[in-house]
C-alpha positions as CSV (number, residue, x, y, z in Angstrom):
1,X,75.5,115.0,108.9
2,X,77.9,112.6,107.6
3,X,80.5,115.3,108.3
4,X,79.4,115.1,111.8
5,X,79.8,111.3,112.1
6,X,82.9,111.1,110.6
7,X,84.0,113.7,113.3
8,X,82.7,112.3,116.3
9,X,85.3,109.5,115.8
10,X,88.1,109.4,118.2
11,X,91.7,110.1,116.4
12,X,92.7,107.0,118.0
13,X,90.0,104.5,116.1
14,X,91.5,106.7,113.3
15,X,95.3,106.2,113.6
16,X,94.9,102.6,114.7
17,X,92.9,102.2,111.4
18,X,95.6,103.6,109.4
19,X,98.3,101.6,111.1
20,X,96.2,98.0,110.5
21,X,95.9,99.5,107.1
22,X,99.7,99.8,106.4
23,X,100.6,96.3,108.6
24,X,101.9,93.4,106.6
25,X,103.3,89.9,107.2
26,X,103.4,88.3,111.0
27,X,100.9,85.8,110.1
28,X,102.1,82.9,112.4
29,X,102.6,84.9,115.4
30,X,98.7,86.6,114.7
31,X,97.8,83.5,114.4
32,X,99.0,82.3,117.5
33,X,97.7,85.1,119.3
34,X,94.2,84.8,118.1
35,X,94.3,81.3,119.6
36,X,95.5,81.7,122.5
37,X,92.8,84.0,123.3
38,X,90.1,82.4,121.6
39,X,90.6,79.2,123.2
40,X,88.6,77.8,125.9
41,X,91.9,75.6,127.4
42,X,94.8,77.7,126.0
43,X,98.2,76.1,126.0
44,X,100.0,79.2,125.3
45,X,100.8,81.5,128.3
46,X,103.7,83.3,127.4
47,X,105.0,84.3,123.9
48,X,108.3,85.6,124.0
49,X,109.7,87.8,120.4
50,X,113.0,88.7,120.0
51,X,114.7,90.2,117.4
52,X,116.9,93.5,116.5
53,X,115.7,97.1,116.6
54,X,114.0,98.2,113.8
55,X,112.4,94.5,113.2
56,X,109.1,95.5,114.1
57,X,108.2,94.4,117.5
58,X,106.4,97.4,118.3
59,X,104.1,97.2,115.4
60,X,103.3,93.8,116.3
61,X,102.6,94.7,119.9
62,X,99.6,97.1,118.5
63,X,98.3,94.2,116.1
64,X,97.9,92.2,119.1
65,X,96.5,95.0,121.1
66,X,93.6,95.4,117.9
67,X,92.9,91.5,117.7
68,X,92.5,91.2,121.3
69,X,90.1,93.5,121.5
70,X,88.4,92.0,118.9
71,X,88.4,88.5,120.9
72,X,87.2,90.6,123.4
73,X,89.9,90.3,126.0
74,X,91.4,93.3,128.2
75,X,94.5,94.5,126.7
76,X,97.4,96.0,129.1
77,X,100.4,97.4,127.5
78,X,103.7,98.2,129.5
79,X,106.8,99.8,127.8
80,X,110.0,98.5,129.6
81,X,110.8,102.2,128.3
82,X,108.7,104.0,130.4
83,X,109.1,102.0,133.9
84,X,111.9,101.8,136.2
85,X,113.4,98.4,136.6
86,X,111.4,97.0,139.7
87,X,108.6,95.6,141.2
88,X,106.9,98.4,142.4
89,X,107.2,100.4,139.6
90,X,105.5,97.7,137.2
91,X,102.7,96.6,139.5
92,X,101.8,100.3,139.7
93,X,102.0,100.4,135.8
94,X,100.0,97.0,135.0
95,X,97.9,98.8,137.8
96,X,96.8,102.1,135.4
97,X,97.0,100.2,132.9
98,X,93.9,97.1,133.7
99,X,92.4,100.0,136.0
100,X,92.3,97.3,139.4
101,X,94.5,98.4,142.7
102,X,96.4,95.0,142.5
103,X,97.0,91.4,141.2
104,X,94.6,89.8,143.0
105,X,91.8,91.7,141.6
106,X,93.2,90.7,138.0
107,X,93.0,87.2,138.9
108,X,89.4,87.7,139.9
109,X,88.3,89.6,137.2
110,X,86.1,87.4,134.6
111,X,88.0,88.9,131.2
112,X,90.2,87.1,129.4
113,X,93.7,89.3,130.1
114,X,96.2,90.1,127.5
115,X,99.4,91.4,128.4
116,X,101.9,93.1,125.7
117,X,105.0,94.1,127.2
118,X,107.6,96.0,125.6
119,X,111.4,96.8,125.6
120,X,111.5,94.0,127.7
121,X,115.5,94.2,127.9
122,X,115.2,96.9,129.8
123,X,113.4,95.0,133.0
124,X,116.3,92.6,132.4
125,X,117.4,93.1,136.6
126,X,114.1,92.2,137.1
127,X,113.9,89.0,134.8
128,X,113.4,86.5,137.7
129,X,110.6,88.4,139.4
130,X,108.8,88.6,136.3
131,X,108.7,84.8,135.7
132,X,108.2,83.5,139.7
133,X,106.2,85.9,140.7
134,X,104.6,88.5,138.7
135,X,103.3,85.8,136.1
136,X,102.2,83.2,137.9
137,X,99.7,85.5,139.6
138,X,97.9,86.3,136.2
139,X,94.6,84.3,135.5
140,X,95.7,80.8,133.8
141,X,93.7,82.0,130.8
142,X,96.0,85.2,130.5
143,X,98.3,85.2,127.6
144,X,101.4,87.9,128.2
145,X,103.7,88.8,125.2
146,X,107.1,89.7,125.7
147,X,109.3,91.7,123.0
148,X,112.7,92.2,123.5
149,X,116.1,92.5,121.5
150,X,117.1,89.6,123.2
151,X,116.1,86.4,123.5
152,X,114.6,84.7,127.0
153,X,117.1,83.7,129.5
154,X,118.0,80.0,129.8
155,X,115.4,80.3,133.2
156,X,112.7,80.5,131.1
157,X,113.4,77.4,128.6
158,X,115.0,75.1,131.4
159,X,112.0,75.3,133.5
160,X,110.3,72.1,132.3
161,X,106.6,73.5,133.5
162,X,107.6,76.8,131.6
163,X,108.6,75.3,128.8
164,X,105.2,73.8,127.9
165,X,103.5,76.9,127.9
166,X,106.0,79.5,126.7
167,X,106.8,79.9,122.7
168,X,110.0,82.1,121.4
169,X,109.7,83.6,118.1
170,X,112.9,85.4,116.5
171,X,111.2,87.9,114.4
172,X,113.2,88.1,110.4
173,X,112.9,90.7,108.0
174,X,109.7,90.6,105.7
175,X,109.4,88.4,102.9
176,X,109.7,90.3,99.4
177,X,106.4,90.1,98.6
178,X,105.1,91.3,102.1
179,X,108.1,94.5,101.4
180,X,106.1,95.1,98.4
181,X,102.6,94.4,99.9
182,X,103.9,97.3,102.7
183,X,104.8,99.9,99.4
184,X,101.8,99.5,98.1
185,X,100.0,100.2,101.3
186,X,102.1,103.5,101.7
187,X,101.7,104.7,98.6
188,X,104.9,104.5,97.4
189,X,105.2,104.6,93.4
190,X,105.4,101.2,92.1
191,X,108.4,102.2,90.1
192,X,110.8,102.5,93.0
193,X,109.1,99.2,95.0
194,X,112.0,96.8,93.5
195,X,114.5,99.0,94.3
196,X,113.6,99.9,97.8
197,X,113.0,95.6,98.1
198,X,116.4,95.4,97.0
199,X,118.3,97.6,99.1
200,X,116.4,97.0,102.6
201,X,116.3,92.9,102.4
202,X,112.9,93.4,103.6
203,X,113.8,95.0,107.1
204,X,110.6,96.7,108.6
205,X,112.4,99.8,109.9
206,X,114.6,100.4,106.6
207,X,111.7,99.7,104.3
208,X,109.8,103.1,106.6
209,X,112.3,105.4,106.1
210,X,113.0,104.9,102.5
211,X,109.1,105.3,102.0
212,X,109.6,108.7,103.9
213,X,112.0,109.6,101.4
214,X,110.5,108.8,98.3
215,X,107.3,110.3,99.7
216,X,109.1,113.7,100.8
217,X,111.2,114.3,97.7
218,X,114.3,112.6,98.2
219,X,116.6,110.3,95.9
220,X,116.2,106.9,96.1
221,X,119.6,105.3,94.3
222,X,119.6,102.5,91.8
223,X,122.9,101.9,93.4
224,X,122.7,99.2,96.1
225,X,123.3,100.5,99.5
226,X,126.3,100.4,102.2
227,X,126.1,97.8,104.6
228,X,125.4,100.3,107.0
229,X,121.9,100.2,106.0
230,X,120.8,101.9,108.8
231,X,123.1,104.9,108.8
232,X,122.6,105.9,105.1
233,X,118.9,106.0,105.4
234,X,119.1,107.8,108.4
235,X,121.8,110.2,106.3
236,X,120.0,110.4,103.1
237,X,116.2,111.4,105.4
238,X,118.1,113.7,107.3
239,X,119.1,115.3,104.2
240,X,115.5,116.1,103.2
241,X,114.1,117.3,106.4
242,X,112.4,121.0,106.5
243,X,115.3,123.1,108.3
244,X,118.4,122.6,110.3
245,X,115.9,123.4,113.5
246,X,114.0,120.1,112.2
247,X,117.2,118.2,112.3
248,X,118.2,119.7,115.5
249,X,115.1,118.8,117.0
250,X,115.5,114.9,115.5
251,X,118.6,115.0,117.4
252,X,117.0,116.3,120.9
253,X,114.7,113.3,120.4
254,X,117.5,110.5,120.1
255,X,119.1,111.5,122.9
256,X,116.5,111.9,125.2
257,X,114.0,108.9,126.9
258,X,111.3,110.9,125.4
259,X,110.4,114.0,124.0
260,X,107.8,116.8,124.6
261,X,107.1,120.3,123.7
262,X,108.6,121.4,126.7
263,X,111.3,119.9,126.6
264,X,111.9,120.9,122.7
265,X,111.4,124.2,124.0
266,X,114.3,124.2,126.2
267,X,116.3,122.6,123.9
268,X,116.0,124.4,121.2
269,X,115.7,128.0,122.6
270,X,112.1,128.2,121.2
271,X,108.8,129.8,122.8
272,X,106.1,127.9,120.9
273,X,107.5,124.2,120.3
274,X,104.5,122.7,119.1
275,X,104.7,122.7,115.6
276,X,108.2,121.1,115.9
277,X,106.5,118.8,118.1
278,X,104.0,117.7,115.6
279,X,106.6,117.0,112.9
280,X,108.2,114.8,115.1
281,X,105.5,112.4,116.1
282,X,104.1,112.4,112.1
283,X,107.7,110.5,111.6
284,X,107.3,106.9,110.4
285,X,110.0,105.9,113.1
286,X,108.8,108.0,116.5
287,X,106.3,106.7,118.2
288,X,103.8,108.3,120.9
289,X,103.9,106.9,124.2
290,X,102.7,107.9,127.7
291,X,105.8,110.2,128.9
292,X,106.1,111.7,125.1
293,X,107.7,111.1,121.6
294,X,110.5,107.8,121.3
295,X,112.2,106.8,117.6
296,X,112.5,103.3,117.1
297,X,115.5,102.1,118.7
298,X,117.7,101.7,115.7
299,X,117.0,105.1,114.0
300,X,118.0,106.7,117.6
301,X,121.1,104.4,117.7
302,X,122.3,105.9,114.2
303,X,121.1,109.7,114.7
304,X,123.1,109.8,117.9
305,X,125.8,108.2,116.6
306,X,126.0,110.1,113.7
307,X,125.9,113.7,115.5
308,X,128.6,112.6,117.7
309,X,130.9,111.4,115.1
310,X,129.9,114.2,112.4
311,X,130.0,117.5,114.8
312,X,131.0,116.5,118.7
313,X,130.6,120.6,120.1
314,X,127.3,120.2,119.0
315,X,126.4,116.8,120.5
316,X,128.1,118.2,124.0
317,X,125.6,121.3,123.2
318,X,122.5,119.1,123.4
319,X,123.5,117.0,125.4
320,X,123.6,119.6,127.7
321,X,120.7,121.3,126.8
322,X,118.7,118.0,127.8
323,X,120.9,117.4,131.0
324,X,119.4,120.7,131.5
325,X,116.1,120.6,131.2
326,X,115.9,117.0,133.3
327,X,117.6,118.6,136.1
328,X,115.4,121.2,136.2
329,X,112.3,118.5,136.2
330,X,114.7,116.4,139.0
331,X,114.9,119.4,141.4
332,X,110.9,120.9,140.8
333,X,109.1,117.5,141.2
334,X,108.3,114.6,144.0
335,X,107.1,111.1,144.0
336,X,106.7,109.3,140.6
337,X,107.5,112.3,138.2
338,X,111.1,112.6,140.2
339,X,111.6,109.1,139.9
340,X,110.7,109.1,136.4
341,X,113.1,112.3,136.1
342,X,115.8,110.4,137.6
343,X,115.3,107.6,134.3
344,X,115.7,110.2,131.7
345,X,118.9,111.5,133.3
346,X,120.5,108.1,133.6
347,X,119.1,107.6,130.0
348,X,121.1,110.5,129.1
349,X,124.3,109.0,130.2
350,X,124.0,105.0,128.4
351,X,126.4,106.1,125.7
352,X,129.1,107.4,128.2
353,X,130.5,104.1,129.5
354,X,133.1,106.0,131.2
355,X,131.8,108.7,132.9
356,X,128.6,108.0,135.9
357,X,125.3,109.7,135.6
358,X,124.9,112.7,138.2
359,X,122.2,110.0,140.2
360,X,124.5,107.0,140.4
């Protein structure tokens, strides 16, 4: 019978436990969160976090989603990744994502609303929107949290009504003892946990991938490490990964939006992509979102980076594999999926400065 229970439970209830299990540090900004829900005359609408990829914003954003549920407010998420840049596109999201046809009916509904959106420096065009209009027609008890690799514009801090309800946090890297805290948590040996302190400075993202290595087999030096932190790591993972298909399909991954079977398939000239598909989204650094599998900004930085500069035929070869397979979705779909279709392809392109996307 206890067999039974324990599978009845969702595999959500059990990957969020595991991820509030492995979270460390942030205790201000939870802290501010917590309040701002809990209180009866909040002065905290907006709070806006800023900070490199890598630094953990995403992470955050689903320790917010878990104590706001606890507070029992209504959580919507948005991912600047997943939505084209206007107005349309996010009401429809905020939409599906609160379950109500429009703004309005958020305003009238009698739960405390918490909005988490991410990647907000994509929805940059949109900026202005977003604080005259889209904001102001939330609930005045509706706190929104904003992540983003940059900070607010001066709009935001200049508007004197703003300003007493809006708080900017510049995320840091964790504190030593909150880098060893997170070791622990992973089960990485305590042997290794000064080392790894050492050489990541307590950045989130670094501090993930050098667990994955020591976890899956792979050297960690006692030699400090280049100052292209990011790079190495991403070098010295790569190094360990199951097949040169595996590190084909990492590749794939960092060059597209996002990343599913069928795509992989395509890619990677394979009938059954599932299984490649599964090592992917087990990765410390790829996260599941609506549309598929995304890395962490910084990881996909360096593994795209690093094909092109280390084999260019072969970054042209994917590249055109995934130009490809978008096409293909481009010229077989209508509405929302085309629209979405038209975002990867333009995704595609952001490292080619030079050279315009087919849907410019």
């Amino acid at each position: 019978m206890e067999g039974t229970a324990q599978s009845s439970i969702p595999l959500g209830d059990v990957l969020n436990s595991r991820r509030r299990r492995t979270f460390v540090g942030r205790r201000v900004e939870r802290e501010l969160v917590r309040a701002g829900l809990e209180s009866a005359d909040p002065q905290l609408s907006v709070l806006f976090l800023h900070g490199p990829g890598g630094i953990g914003k995403t992470t955050l954003l689903g320790e917010f989603a878990e104590i706001a549920a606890e507070t029992g407010a209504s959580v919507a998420r948005l991912d600047g990744r997943d939505i084209p840049p206007s107005p349309s596109a996010v009401l429809a999201a905020l939409g599906e994502a609160v379950d109500v046809p429009d703004t309005g009916a958020i305003a009238r509904a009698e739960e405390r609303l918490c909005l988490l959106i991410d990647t907000y420096e994509v929805l940059t065009p949109i900026d202005e929107w977003v604080r005259t209009q889209l904001l102001p027609r939330l609930p005045a008890t509706a706190l929104t949290v904003i992540a983003a690799r940059t900070p607010p514009s001066s709009e935001w801090r200049s508007d004197a009504a703003w300003s007493e309800l809006l708080r900017v946090v510049s995320l840091r890297n964790l504190t030593p003892q909150e880098s060893r805290e997170f070791l622990r948590a992973v089960a990485v040996p305590p042997p290794l946990h000064e080392r790894i302190c050492r050489a990541t400075h307590g950045h989130p993202l670094a501090l993930a991938l050098l667990a994955d290595v020591a976890s899956r087999g792979g050297e960690v030096s006692a030699d400090p490490l280049t100052p292209d932190l990011m790079a190495e790591l991403m070098q010295r993972f790569i190094a360990v990964v199951p097949s040169p298909a595996h590190r084909r399909a990492l590749e794939v991954c960092a060059l597209a939006r996002v990343t599913t079977e069928a795509l992989l398939r395509d890619a990677l000239g394979l009938e059954d992509a599932h299984e490649m598909f599964v090592w992917l989204r087990q990765l410390s650094f790829v996260d599941p979102g609506p549309d598929g599998l995304a890395p962490h900004d910084m990881a996909r930085d360096v593994i795209d980076a690093d094909l092109r500069w280390r084999d260019l035929d072969a970054y042209t070869d994917v590249f055109h594999r995934v130009c490809r397979h978008i096409r293909h979705s481009l010229l077989s779909c209508t509405g929302r999926e085309q629209q979405r279709a038209i975002f990867d392809l333009k995704f595609v392109f952001r490292n080619l400065p030079g050279v315009l996307s087919p849907v410019e």
